[in-house]
C-alpha positions as CSV (number, residue, x, y, z in Angstrom):
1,X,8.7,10.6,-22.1
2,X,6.5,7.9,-21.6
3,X,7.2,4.3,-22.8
4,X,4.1,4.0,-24.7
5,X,4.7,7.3,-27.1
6,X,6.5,6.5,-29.9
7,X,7.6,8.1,-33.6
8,X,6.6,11.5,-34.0
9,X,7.3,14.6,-31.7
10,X,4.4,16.5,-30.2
11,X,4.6,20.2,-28.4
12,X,1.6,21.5,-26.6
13,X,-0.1,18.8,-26.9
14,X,-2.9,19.5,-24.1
15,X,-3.4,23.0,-26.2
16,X,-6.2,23.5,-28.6
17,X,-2.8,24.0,-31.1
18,X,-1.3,21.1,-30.6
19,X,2.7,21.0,-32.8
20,X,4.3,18.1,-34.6
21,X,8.0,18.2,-34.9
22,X,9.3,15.5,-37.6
23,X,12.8,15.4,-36.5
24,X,14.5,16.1,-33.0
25,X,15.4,19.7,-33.3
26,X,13.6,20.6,-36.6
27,X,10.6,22.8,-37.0
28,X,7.8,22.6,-35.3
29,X,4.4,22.0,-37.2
30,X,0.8,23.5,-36.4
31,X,-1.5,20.3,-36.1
32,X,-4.8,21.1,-38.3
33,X,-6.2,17.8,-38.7
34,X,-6.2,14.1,-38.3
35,X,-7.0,12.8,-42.3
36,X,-6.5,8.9,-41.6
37,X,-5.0,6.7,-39.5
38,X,-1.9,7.5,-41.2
39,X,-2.4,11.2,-42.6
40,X,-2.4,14.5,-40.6
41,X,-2.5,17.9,-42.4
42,X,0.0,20.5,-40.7
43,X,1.3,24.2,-41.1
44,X,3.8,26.4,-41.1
45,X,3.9,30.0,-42.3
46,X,7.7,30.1,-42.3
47,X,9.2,27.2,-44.3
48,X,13.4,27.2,-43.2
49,X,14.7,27.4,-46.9
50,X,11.4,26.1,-48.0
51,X,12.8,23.0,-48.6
52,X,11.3,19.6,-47.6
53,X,14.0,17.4,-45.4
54,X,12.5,14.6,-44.1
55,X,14.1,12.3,-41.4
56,X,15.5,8.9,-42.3
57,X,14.3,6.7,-39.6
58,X,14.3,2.9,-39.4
59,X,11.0,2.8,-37.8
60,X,9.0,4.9,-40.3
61,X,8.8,6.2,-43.6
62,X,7.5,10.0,-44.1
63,X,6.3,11.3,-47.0
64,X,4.7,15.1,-47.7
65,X,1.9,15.3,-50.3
66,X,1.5,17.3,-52.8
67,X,4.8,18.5,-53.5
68,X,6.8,20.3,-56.6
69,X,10.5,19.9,-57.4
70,X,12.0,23.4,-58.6
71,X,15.3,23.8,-60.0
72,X,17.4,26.3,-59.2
73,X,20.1,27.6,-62.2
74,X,22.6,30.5,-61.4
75,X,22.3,33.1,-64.3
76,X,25.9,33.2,-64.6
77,X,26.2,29.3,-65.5
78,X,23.2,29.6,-68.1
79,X,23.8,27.8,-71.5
80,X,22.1,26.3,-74.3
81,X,21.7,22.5,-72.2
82,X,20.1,24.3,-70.0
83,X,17.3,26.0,-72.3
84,X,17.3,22.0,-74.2
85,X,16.6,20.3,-70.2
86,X,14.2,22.6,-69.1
87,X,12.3,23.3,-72.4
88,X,9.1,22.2,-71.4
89,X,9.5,23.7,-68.0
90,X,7.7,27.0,-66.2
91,X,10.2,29.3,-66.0
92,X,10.5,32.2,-63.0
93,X,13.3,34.6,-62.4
94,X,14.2,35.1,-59.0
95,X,17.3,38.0,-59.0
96,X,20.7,35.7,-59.6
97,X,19.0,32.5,-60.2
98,X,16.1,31.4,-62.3
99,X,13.6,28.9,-60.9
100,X,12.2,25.9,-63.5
101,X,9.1,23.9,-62.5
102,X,6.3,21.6,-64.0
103,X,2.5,21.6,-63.1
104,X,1.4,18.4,-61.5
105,X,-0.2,15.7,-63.5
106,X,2.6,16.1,-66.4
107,X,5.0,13.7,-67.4
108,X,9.0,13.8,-67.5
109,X,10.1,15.7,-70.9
110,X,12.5,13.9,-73.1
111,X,15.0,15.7,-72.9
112,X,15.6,15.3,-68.7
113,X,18.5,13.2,-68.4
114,X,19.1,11.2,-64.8
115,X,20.7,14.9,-63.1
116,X,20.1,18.6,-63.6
117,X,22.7,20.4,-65.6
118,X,25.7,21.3,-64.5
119,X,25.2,24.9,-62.5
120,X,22.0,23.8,-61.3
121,X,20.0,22.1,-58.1
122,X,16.7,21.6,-56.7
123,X,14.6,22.1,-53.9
124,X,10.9,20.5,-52.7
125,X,7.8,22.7,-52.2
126,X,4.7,21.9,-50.4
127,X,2.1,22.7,-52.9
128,X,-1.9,23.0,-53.0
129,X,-3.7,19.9,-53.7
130,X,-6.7,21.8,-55.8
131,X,-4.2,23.9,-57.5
132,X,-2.4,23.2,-61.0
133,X,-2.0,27.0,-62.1
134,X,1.5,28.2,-64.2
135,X,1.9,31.0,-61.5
136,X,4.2,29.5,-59.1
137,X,4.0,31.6,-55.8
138,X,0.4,30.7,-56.6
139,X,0.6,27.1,-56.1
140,X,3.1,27.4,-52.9
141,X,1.2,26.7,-49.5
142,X,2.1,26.3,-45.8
143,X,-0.3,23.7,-45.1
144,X,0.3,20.2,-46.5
145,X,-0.1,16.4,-45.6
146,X,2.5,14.2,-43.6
147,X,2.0,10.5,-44.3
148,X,3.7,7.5,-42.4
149,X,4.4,4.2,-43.0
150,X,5.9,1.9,-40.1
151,X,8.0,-0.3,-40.5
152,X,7.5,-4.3,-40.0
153,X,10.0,-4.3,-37.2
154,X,8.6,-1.2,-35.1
155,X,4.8,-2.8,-36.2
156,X,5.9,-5.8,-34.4
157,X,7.2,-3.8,-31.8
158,X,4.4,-1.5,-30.7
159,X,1.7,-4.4,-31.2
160,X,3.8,-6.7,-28.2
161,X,3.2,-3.3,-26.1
162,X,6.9,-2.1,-27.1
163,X,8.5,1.6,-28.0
164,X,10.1,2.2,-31.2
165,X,13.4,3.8,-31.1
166,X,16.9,4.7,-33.1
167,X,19.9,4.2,-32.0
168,X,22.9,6.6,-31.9
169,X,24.1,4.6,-35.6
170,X,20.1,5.2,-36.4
171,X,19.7,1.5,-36.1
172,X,16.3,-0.1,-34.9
173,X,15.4,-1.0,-31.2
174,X,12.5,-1.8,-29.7
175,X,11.9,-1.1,-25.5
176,X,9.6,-3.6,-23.7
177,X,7.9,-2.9,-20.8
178,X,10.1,-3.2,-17.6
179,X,12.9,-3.8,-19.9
180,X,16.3,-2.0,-20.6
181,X,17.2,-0.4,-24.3
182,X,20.5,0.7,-24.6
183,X,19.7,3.9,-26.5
184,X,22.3,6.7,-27.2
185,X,20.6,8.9,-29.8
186,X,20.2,12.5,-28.4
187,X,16.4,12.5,-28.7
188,X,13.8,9.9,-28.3
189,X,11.0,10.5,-31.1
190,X,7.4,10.2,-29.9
191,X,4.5,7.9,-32.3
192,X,1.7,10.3,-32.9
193,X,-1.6,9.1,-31.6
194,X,-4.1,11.5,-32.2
195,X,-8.2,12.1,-31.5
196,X,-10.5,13.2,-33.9
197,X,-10.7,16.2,-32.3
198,X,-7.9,18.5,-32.2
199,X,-7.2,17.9,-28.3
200,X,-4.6,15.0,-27.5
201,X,-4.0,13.2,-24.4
202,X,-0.1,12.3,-24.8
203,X,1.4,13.3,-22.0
204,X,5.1,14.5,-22.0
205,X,7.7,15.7,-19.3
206,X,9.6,18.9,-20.2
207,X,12.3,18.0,-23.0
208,X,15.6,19.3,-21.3
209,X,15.1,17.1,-18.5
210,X,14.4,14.4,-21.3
211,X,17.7,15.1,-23.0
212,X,19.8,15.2,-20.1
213,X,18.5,11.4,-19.0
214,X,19.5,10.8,-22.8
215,X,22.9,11.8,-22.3
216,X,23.4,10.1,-19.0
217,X,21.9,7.0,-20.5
218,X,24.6,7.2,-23.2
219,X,27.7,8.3,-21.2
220,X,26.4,4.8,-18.1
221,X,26.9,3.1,-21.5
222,X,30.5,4.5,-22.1
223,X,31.2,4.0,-18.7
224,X,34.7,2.3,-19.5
225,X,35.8,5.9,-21.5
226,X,39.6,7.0,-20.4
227,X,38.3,10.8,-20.7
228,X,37.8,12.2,-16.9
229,X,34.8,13.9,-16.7
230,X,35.0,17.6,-15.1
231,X,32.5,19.7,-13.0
232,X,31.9,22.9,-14.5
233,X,33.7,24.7,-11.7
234,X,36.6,22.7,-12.6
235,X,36.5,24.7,-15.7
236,X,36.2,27.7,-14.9
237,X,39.3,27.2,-12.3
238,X,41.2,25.6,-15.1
239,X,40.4,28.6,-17.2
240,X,40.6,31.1,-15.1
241,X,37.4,32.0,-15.3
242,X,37.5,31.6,-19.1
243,X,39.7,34.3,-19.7
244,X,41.9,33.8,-22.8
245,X,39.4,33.0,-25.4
246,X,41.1,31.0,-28.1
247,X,38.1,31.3,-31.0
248,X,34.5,31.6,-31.3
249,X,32.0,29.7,-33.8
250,X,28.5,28.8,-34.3
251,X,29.1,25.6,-31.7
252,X,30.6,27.7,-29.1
253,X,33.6,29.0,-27.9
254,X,36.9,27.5,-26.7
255,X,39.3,29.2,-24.0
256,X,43.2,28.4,-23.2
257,X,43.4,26.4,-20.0
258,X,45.7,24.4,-17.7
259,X,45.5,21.1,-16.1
260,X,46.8,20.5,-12.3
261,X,49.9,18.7,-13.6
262,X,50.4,21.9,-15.9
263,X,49.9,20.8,-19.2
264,X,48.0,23.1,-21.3
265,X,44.7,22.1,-22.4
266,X,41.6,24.0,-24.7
267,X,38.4,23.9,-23.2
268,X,35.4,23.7,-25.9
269,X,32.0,25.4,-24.2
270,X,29.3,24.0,-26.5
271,X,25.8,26.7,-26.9
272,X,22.5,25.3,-25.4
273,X,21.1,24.0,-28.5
274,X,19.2,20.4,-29.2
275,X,21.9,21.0,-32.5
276,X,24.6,20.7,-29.8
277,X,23.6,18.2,-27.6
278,X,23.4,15.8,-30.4
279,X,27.5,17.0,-31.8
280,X,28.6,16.6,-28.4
281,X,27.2,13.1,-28.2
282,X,29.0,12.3,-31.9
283,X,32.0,13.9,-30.7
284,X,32.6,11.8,-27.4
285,X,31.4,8.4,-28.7
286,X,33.8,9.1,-31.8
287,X,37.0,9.8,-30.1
288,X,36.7,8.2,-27.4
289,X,37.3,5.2,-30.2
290,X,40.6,6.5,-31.7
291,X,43.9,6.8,-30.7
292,X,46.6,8.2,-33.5
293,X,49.4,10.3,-34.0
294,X,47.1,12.4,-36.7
295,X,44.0,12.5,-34.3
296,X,43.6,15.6,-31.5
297,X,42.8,13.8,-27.9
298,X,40.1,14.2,-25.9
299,X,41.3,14.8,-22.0
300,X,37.9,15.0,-20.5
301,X,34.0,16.7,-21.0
302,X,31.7,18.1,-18.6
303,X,28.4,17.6,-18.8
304,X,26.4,19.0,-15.9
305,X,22.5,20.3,-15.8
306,X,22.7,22.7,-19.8
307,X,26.4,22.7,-19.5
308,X,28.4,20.9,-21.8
309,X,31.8,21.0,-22.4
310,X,35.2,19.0,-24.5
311,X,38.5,19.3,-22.8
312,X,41.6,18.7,-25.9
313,X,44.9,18.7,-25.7
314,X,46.3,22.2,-26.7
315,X,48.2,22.8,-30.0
316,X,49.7,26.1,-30.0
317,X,50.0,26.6,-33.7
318,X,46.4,26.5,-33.8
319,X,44.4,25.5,-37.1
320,X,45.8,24.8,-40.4
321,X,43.7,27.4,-41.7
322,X,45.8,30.5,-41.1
323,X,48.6,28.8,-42.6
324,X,47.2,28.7,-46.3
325,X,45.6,32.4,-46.4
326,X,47.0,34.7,-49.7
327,X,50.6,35.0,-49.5
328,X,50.1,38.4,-50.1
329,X,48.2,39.3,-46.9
330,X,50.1,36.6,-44.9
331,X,53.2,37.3,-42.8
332,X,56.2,35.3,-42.5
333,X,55.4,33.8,-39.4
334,X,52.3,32.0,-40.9
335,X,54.2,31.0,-44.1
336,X,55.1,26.9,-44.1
337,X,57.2,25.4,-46.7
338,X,55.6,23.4,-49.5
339,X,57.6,20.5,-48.2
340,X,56.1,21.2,-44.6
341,X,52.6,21.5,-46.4
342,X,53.1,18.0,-48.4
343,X,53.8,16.5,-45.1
344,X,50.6,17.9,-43.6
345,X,48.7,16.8,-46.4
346,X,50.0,13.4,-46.2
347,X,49.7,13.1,-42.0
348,X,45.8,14.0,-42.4
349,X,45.1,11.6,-44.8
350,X,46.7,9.2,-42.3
351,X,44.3,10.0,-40.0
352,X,41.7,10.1,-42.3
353,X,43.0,5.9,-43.2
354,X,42.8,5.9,-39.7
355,X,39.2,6.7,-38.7
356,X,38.1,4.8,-42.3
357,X,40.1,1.4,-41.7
358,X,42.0,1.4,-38.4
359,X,39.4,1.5,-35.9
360,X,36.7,-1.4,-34.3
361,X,34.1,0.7,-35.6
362,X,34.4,3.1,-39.0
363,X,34.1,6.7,-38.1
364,X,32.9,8.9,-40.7
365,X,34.0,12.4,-40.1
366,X,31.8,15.0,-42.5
367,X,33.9,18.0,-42.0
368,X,37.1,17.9,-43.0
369,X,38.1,21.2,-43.5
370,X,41.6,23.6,-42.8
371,X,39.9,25.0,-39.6
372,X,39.0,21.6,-37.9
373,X,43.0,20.4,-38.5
374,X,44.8,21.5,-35.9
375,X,48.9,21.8,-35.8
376,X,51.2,21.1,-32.5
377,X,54.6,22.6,-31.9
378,X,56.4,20.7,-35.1
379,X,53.5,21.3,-37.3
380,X,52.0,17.7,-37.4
381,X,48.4,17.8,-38.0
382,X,45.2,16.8,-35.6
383,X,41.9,16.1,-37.1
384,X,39.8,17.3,-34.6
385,X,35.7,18.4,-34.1
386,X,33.9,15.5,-34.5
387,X,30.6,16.9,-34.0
388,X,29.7,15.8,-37.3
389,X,30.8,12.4,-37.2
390,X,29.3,9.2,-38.1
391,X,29.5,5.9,-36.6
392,X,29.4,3.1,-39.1
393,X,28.6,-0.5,-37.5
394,X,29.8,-3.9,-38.9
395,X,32.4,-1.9,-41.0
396,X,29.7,-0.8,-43.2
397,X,30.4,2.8,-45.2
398,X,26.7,3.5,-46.8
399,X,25.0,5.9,-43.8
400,X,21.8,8.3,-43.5
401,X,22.9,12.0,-43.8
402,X,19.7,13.9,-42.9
403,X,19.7,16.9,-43.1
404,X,22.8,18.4,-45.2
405,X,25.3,19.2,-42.4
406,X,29.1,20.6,-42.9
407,X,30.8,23.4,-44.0
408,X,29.8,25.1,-47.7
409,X,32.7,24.6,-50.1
410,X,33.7,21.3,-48.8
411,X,31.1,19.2,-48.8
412,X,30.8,16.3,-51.2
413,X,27.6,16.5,-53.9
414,X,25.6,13.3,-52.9
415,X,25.8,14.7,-49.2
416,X,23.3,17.6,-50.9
417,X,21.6,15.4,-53.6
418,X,21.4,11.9,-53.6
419,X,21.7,11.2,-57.5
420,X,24.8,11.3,-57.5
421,X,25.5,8.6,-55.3
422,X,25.4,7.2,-51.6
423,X,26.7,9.2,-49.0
424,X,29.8,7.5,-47.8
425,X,33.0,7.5,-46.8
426,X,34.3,8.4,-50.2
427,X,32.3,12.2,-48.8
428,X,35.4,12.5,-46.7
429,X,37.5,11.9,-49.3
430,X,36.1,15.0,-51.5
431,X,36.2,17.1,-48.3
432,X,39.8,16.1,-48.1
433,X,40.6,17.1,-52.1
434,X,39.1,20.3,-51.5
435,X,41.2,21.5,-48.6
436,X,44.4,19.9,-50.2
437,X,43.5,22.1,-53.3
438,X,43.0,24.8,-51.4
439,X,46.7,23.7,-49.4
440,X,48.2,24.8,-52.6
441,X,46.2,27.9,-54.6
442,X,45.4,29.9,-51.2
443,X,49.2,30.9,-51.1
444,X,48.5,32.1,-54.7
445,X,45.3,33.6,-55.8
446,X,45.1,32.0,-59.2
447,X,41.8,34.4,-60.1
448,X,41.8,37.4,-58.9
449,X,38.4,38.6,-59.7
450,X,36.5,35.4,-57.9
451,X,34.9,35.5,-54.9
452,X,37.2,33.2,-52.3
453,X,33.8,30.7,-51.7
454,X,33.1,30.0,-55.0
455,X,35.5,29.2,-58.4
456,X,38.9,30.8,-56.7
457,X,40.4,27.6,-56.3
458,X,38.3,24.9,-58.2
459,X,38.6,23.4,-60.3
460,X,39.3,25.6,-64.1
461,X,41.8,27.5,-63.1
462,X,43.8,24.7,-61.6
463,X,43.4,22.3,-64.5
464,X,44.7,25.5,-66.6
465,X,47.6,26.0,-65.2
466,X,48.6,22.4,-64.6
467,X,47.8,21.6,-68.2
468,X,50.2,24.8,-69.1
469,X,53.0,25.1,-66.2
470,X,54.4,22.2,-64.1
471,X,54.5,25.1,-61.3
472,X,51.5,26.4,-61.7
473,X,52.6,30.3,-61.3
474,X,52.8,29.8,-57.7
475,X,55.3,32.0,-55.5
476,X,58.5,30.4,-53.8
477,X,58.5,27.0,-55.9
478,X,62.8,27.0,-55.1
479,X,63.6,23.7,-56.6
480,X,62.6,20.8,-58.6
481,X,61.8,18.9,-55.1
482,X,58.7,21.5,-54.4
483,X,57.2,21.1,-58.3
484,X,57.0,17.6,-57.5
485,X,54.9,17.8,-54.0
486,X,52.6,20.7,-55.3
487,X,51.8,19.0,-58.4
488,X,51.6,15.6,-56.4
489,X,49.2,17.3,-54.0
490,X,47.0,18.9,-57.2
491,X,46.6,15.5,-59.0
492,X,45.5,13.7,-55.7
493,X,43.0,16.6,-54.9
494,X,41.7,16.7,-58.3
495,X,40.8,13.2,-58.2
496,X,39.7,13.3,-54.6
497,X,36.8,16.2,-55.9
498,X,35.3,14.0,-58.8
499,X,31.9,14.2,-58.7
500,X,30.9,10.9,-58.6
501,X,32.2,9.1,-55.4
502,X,32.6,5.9,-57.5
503,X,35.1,7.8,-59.0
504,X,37.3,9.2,-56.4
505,X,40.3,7.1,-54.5
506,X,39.4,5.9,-51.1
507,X,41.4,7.7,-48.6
508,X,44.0,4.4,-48.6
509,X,44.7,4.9,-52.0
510,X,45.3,8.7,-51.3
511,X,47.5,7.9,-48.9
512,X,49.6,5.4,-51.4
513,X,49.5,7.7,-54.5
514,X,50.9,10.4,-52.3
515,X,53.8,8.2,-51.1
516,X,54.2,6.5,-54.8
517,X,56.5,8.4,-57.0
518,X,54.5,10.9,-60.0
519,X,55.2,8.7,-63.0
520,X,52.0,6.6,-62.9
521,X,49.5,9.8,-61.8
522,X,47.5,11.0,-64.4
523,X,45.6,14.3,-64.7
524,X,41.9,13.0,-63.5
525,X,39.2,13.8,-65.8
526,X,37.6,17.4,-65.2
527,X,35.0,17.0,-62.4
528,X,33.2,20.7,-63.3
529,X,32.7,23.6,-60.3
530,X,30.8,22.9,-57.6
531,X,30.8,24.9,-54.7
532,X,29.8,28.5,-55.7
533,X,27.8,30.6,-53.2
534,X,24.1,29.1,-51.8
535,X,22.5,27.2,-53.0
536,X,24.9,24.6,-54.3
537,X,25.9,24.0,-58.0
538,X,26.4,20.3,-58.9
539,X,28.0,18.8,-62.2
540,X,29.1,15.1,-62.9
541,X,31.7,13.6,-64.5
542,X,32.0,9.7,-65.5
543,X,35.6,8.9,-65.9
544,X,37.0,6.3,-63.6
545,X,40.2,7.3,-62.5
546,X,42.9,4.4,-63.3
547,X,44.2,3.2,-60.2
């Protein structure tokens, strides 16, 4: 790319249908027309979700005008505060949710508090500027206006001849000419300079090549990492030819290996996918940080031409994950004890401290979940994939989350919807609550009419049966030793999921109220269901927990 493009990304751009992507990887835009120096009016028939996600850039602000906030209510979650917020609302059913909007123009009712009700989110819609009818799908449109504001420092920047630019931590730097940036974001984003006519005179190299001098640039920059970097062909000799494939997913697959020296090893193949690029980027300059008893090791990556590639050490018990399925359809070789599962619990929130407090830089995983812990020979857990992970500078916790990434079910509220709070590292710690409560009530199907993504495990039934029974029903409680870490593990996941992150325990607390004895743990207050089926349901609570 060339060092005087900037902010924006454009596609085509010697066409007469020139594209504007907003973020590295996003959707590509159809450029109608240039409104102002700091307007252009775009399109796109097929909006993902129909959601608006802007990107959070230090260099510019973005903003899409006109636009319309709907809220989305699940049918099954209606009540009467729902029919008292959204009184003065439009109303339109859509099959097993119902839609609530307001014309433009017309002020916030009184009875809208500061969040939806509980059961309920929202979603942004580009709308037409001339249009202010009731009907809904009426006022939806495809074409709407970006606007931009720069930022002083990137003003500052491009007026001494400079190119804006984000670093991996999405902090500000600005490249001179004939001078170095130390850049290790994933994609460089271009400033849009466009004609009054719809031709423009930008002109770009092809973007793989682009993104493979990105990931160069960043791995000269790690050039003191202990991780030995393979050829592919040393993969696929290590592998045999990839021939024992250990698990697939949407990031790849990973195949059983072997070292020279013999030691077993999995080899992660990532897809070809800008999506990709950027988690293998997160997941080298994360671990390459760490080093923990409760952290999986990197050996080694490949990155050659498309080809990329994480070598880890091999666990042979696999994920915790299998471990924690319905006792009924689980045999006894995937069975653990609940001491073994306490012990788990604790050792991941270890790690967790770990990557929170213990290292030169805070690492900020965002998907915590039973199929990224893995388990070696004695059954001591590994956090691994780090594809998600954040980098926090200077010790800092507050970070940029666009868009909503992780794993439905797990992830915190404020990752989805920022009124509840700042995306932080108290996200991991709801992650972390969720998976401990599901630790416990997937041996034991507490509901056996819910679905197992939705209100199976959280949080009524749990609060039910701890309220009624010390051992909450569940099979194989043997002795008074067991009651104690299953309801130990409940109480510290309950108040790992309340809603509000300024109500949860950091992960060091977590780690303390697991090894303290039960006396001083008290049943948090209830946090409300959250994680039903798309799109996500969000309630609040405002207890502070007393610790």
């Amino acid at each position: 790319m060339e060092p005087h493009c900037g902010l924006l990304m454009v596609n085509k751009c010697e066409s007469d249908n020139p594209e504007i992507g907003l973020r590295a990887g996003g959707i590509w835009y159809e450029f109608l027309e240039k409104k102002s120096e700091n307007k252009i009016l775009v399109r796109h028939r097929i909006l993902q979700g129909g959601n608006l996600s802007l990107p959070n850039s230090p260099s510019i602000s973005l903003s899409v005008t006109p636009n319309l906030t709907l809220f989305t209510c699940f049918n099954q979650s209606y009540d009467e505060r729902v029919e008292h917020y959204f009184e003065s609302y439009n109303k339109e059913n859509c099959g097993v949710f119902t839609g609530y909007y307001r014309n433009r123009g017309t002020g916030i009712p009184a009875s809208q508090g500061s969040r939806p009700p509980e059961g309920c989110s929202f979603i942004q819609l580009p709308i037409k500027s001339e249009h202010d009818s009731g009907d809904l799908f009426d006022m939806l449109t495809a074409e709407f206006t970006v606007e931009w504001i720069i930022s002083k420092a990137c003003y500052e920047c491009r007026h001494g001849g400079g190119q804006c630019l984000s670093n991996a931590v999405n902090e500000f730097e600005c490249r001179r000419p004939g001078g170095v940036t130390l850049s290790v974001t994933a994609s460089i984003i271009l400033f849009i300079f466009l004609g009054r006519k719809r031709k423009v005179f930008l002109r770009l190299q092809k973007a793989e090549t682009e993104n493979e001098k990105d990931i160069e640039l960043f791995l000269s920059n790690h050039g003191s990492l202990a991780q030995k970097r393979y050829k592919y062909s040393d993969l696929k000799k290590m592998t045999s030819s990839f021939s024992e494939n250990l698990g697939r997913g949407g990031y790849g697959n990973v195949y059983k290996g072997k070292l020279p020296d013999g030691r077993p090893v999995a080899v992660k193949i990532l897809n070809e996918s800008k999506e990709n690029r950027e988690d293998f980027m997160n997941e080298v300059a994360s671990i390459s940080r760490t080093s923990h008893v409760n952290i999986v090791s990197l050996l080694g990556f490949c990155f050659e031409g498309s080809k990329r590639a994480l070598v880890y050490e091999f666990k042979p018990n696999g994920s915790l994950e299998k471990f924690i399925q319905n006792s009924s359809s689980s045999s006894a070789e995937y069975r653990l004890g609940w001491e073994k599962l306490f012990e788990i619990a604790v050792g991941i929130a270890r790690g967790l401290d770990y990557l929170h407090q213990g290292c030169s830089t805070r690492i900020l995983h965002f998907d915590i979940k039973p199929h990224n812990i893995l388990l070696d020979k004695d059954f001591n857990p590994k956090i691994s994939d780090f594809g998600l992970a954040k980098l926090c500078p200077n010790r800092s916790s507050i970070v940029s989350m666009f868009p909503a990434r992780g794993t439905i079910g797990y992830i915190a509220p404020e990752v989805f919807c920022r009124i509840f709070g700042e995306v932080s590292h108290k996200s991991d710690v709801y992650s972390y609550g969720m998976m401990v409560l599901e630790m416990v009530v997937g041996r034991q199907n507490l509901d056996h009419q819910a679905d197992r993504s939705s209100e199976m495990y959280f949080p009524d039934c749990i609060y039910k049966h701890l309220e009624v029974n010390t051992n909450m029903d569940l099979d194989n409680i043997e002795n008074e030793d067991e009651s104690h870490f299953v309801r130990k593990m409940v109480i510290v996941g309950l108040w790992c999921i309340q809603t509000e992150p300024k109500n949860r325990p950091s992960i060091s607390r977590v780690v303390e109220m697991l090894a303290g004895s039960m006396e001083p743990l008290q049943i948090p207050p209830r946090p409300g269901q959250h994680s039903p089926p798309r799109p996500a349901v969000y309630s609040s609570s405002n207890s502070e927990p007393s610790m």
